[in-house]
Every structure is written in C-alpha cells, then in structure tokens.
LOKOLKE-324772 format. One line per field, with one value per residue (C-alpha): residue number from 1; residue in one letter; x, y, z. Coordinates in steps of 0.5 Angstrom, whole numbers. Layout:
<atoms>
num [NUM, ...]
residuo [a, ...]
east [X, ...]
north [Y, ...]
up [Z, ...]
</atoms>
This chain:
<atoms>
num [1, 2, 3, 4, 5, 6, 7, 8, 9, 10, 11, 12, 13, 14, 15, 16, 17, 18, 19, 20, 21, 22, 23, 24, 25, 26, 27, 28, 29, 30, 31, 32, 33, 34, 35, 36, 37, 38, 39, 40, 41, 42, 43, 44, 45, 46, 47, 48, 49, 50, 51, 52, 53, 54, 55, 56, 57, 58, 59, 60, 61, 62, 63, 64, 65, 66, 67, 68, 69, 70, 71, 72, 73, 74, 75, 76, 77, 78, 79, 80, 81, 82, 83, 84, 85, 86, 87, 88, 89, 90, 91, 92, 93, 94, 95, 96, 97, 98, 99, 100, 101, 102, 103, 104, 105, 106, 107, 108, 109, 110, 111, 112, 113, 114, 115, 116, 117, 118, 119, 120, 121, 122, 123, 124, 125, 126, 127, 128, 129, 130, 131, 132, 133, 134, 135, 136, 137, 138, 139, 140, 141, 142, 143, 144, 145, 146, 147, 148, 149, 150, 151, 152, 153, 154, 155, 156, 157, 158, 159, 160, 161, 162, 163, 164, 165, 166, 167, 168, 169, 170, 171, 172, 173, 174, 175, 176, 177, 178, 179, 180, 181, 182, 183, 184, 185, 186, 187, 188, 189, 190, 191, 192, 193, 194, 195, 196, 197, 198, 199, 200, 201, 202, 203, 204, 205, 206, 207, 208, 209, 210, 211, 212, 213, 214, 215, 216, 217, 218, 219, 220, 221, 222, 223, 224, 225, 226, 227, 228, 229, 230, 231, 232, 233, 234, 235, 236, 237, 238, 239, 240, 241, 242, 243, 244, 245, 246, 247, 248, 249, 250, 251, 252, 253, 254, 255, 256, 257, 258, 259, 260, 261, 262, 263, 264, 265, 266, 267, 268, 269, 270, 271, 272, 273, 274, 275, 276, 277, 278, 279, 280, 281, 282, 283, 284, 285, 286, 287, 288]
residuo [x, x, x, x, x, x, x, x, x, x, x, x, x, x, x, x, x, x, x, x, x, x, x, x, x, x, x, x, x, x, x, x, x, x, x, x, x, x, x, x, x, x, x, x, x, x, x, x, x, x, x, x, x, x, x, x, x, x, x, x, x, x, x, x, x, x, x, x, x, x, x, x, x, x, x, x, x, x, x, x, x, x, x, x, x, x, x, x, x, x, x, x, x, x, x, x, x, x, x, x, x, x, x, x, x, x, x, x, x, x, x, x, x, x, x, x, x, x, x, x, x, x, x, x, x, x, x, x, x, x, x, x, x, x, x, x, x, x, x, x, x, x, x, x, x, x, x, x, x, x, x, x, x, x, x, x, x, x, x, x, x, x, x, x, x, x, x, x, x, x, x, x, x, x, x, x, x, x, x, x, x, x, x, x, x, x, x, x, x, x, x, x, x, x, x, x, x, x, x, x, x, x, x, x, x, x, x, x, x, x, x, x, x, x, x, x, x, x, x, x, x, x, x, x, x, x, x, x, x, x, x, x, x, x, x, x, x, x, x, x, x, x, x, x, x, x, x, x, x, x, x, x, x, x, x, x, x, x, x, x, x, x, x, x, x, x, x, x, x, x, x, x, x, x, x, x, x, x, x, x, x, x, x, x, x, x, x, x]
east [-7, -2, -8, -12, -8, -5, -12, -13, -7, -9, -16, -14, -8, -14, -19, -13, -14, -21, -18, -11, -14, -19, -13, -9, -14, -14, -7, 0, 3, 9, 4, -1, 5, 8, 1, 0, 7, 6, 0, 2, 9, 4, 0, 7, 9, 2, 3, 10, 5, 1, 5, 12, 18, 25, 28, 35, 39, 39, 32, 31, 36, 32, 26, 28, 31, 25, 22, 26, 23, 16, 16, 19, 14, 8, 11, 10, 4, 0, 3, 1, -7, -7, -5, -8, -13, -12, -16, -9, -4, -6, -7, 0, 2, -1, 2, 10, 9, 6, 10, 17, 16, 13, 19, 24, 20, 20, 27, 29, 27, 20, 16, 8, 3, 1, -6, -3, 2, -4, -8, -2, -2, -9, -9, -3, -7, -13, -8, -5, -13, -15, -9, -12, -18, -24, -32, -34, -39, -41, -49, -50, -46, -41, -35, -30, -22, -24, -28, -25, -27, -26, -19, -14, -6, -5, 2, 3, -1, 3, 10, 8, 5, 12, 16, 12, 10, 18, 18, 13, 15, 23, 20, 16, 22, 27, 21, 22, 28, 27, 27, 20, 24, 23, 16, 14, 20, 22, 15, 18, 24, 21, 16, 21, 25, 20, 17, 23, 24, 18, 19, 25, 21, 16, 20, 24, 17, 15, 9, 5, 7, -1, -6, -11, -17, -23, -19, -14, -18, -19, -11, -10, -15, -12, -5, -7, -11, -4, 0, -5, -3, 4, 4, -1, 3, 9, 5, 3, 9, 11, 6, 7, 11, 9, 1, 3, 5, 0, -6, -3, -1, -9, -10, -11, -17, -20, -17, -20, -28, -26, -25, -31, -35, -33, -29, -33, -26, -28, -28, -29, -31, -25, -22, -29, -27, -19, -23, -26, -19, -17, -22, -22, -14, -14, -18, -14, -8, -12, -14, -7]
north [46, 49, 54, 47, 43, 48, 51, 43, 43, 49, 46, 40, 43, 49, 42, 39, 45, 43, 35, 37, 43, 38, 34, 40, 41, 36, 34, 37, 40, 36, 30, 33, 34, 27, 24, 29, 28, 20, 20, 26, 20, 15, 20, 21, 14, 12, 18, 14, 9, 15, 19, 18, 19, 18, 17, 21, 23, 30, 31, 26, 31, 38, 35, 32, 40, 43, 37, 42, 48, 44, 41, 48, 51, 46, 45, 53, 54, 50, 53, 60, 58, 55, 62, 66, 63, 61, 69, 72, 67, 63, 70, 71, 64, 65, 72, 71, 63, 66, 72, 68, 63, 67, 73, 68, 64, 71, 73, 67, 68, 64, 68, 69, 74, 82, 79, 73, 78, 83, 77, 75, 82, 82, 75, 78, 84, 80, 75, 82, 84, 77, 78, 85, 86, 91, 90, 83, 80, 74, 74, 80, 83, 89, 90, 95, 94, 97, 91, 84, 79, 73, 75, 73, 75, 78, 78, 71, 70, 75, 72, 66, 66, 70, 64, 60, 63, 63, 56, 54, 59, 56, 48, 51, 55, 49, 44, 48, 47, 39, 37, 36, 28, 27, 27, 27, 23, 30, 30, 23, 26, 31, 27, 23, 28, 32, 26, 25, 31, 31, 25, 27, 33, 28, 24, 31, 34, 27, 28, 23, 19, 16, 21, 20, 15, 18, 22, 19, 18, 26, 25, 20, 24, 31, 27, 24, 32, 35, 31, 31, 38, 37, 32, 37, 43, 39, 37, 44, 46, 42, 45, 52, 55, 61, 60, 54, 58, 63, 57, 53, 60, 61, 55, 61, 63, 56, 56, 62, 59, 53, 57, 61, 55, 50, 54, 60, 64, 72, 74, 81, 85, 87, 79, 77, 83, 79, 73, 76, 79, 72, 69, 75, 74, 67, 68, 72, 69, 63, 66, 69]
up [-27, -22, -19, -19, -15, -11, -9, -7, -3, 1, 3, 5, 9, 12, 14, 17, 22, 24, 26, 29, 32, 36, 39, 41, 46, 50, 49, 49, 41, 41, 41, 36, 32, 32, 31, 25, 22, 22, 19, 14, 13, 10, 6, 3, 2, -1, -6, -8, -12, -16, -18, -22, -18, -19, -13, -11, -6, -7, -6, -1, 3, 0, 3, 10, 10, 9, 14, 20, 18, 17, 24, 28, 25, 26, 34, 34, 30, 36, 41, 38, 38, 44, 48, 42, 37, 31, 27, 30, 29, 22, 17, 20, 18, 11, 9, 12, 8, 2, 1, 1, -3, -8, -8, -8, -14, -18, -15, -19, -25, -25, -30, -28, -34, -31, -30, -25, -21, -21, -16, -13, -10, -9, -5, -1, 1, 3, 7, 11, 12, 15, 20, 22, 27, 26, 27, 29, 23, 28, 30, 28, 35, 33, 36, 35, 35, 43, 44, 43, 48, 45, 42, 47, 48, 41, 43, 44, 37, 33, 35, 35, 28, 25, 27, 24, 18, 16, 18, 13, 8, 9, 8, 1, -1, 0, -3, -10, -11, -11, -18, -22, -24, -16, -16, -9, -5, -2, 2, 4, 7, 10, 14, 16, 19, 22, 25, 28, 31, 34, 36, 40, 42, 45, 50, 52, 54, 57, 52, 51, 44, 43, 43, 48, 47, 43, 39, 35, 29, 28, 29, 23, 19, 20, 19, 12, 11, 12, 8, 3, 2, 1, -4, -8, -7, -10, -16, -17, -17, -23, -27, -25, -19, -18, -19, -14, -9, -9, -9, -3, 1, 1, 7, 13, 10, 10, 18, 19, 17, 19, 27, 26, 24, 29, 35, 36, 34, 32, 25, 23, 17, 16, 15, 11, 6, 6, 4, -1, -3, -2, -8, -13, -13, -14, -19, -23, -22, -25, -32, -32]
</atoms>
C-alpha cells in the first residue's frame, strides 16, 4: 500500500506541473506559487473529512516547518523552468528530493527487504540518467550532447534545480516524523504556512495575487493535483516510509513526459532509458 498510494502521489504531483506549469507562463511564480498553495490548502483541509486524523500541536508545527522548505523550493523550482526547461531542472529536483528522504528513512532505522532497496537503487540510477542529456528521442531527429538547441541556460537549471530539490527533500524529511496518529494535519500546516510566505512573497514583488483571466481554473486544478499529492505521500508513509518515498520521489518522471508531450521540451534517449529505470525500480520496490 505504501508503493500504491505513494505512485498515486507522484502522478498527481507530476500532472500537477502540466496546469502549474501553464499558468507560469503568462504569470510571475510568486503568483503561481500562491494560487497552488491556496488551492493545495483546500485539498488539505477537505482530506480532514476522509482520513483520521488526531489533531496535535506538534505535528501542526512539524508540517507548518516542512511548509517553509516546501514554498522555497516550489518559489525556486518555478524560477528554475522559466530560464531553463523543466528536462534540467525537474530530474535534478527528483534525485536530491528522493535520495534525502530515503537515506534519512534508513539512517533512522526504517528496514526495507534486499529486493526493495535493490529497486530503490534502480529508481535512483534512472532519476540521475533522466538529469543527464544524451541523443534527443523526439521526431526521430538525433541530437548529440554537442547539439541542444532546445536546451537552454543549463546553469540556471542545475542551480535551481539543487535548491529545490533540497527544499522538497527537507519538507518530506520533516513530514516523516509527524505521528501516523496525525493523519493529514501536518499537510494543513504546511499549506498554511507556505501559503503565507508566498503571500508575503507576492506583495513584495508587487505580483499579482489572482492569476490572469482564462487561467485560473488550470491554476485551481493544479493546486487541487499538488495537495493531492501531499495528502497520499503522508498516507503512504503510514504504511511504509521507506517504499513511500521511493514511489512519490518518482514524479519527475511524469514531469519530464508531461514537458515532452505538452511543451515541446527535449528528451533523450538517455533519459527514456532512466524512465525505464524509474519503472523497473518502483516495480521491485513494490514486490520487495
């Protein structure tokens, strides 16, 4: 149950991108940001009435924590695929938010079978092979390392995607250790805080806090999809942290198809292989 709820996390938080990622083309991120916390917020609360949750203090306070790694990461995620593309920044994103959680899950003392760390690896190598650029699998054109027309401020991507990949892999880190008791309170704390940065954030920059006409609902599905995503990580981390993890870490795969299919972004045959790295891992993770 832990790979399934965690893979439905990861789908949800890679489709996500497909609606966020329009808005942000049109409007400033600190408005995506605020839009996609608000909406996430309501996906929050609304799972209040679904899943058991014993409200406490503490775990309020541990979410509303990972809710300041969570919108420095978003705010720095959103600035990295608007000077690069989201093939650099995404996969970067991916390996750093999966391989801190799942060392710190093991460094404190979750136990995951041979078969099940053996994909974790797998899933991981395929994360770090979707970050890398090779020969381009789109149309049919090949385009060596030496030729990436499409590929733009690499720089800016891998920077960018660092920062928030240790943003995200902090926010999951601080939401294990929220008690299972608590259901998804922690996910309440943290939108409401990250909202609230964002926020500030917003009227700072003097952006807009409404995205523009014609886009707001793609901005409210996106939401809705991102806080989605939290409420089934933390449901798959009751059941198995570690397999949890792995499962939801898996979402830049989806953002790299989803860039492919909807933006024109470059994929290589390199990174289809780490798709299928990605799949293959999961896999064993789920019968070990």
């Amino acid at each position: 149950m832990g790979v399934l709820f965690g893979a439905i996390a990861s789908v949800a938080i890679g489709m996500s991108d497909l609606f966020n990622r329009r808005v942000a083309i049109q409007a400033s991120v600190p408005t995506v940001a605020l839009s996609l916390q608000i909406f996430a917020l309501v996906t929050a609360l609304t799972s209040l009435l679904m899943v058991d949750s014993v409200f406490s203090w503490r775990d309020v306070a541990v979410g509303g924590a990972s809710g300041v790694a969570m919108a420095s990461a978003l705010g720095a995620y959103y600035v990295g695929v608007t000077r690069s593309t989201a093939t650099v920044v995404a996969p970067i994103v991916g390996v750093l938010s999966s391989v801190l959680p799942f060392t710190y899950t093991l460094a404190t003392g979750a136990t995951a079978g041979p078969l099940a760390v053996a994909g974790a690896l797998i899933a991981l190598v395929g994360l770090a092979l979707i970050s890398l650029r090779g020969v381009s699998a789109r149309g049919g054109a090949v385009q060596t390392d030496r030729e990436e027309p499409r590929v733009e401020n690499v720089g800016a991507g891998v920077l960018f995607g660092s920062l928030s990949g240790t943003g995200f892999g902090l926010a999951l880190i601080l939401v294990l250790n929220a008690a299972d008791a608590a259901g998804t309170w922690p996910a309440v704390g943290e939108r409401v805080v990250a909202a609230s940065l964002t926020f500030v954030a917003a009227k700072v920059r003097g952006a807009a806090i409404v995205p523009p006409k014609g886009l707001r609902l793609t901005a409210m599905v996106g939401g809705l999809l991102a806080g989605c995503g939290t409420v089934f990580f933390i449901v798959a981390k009751s059941f198995d942290p570690v397999k949890a993890v792995i499962a939801t870490s898996t979402y830049p795969a989806i953002i790299v198809l989803v860039g492919y299919l909807s933006f024109g972004d470059q994929v290589t045959r390199r990174q289809l292989f780490g798709l299928a790295c990605v799949l293959l891992g999961v896999a064993a993770v789920a019968g070990g």
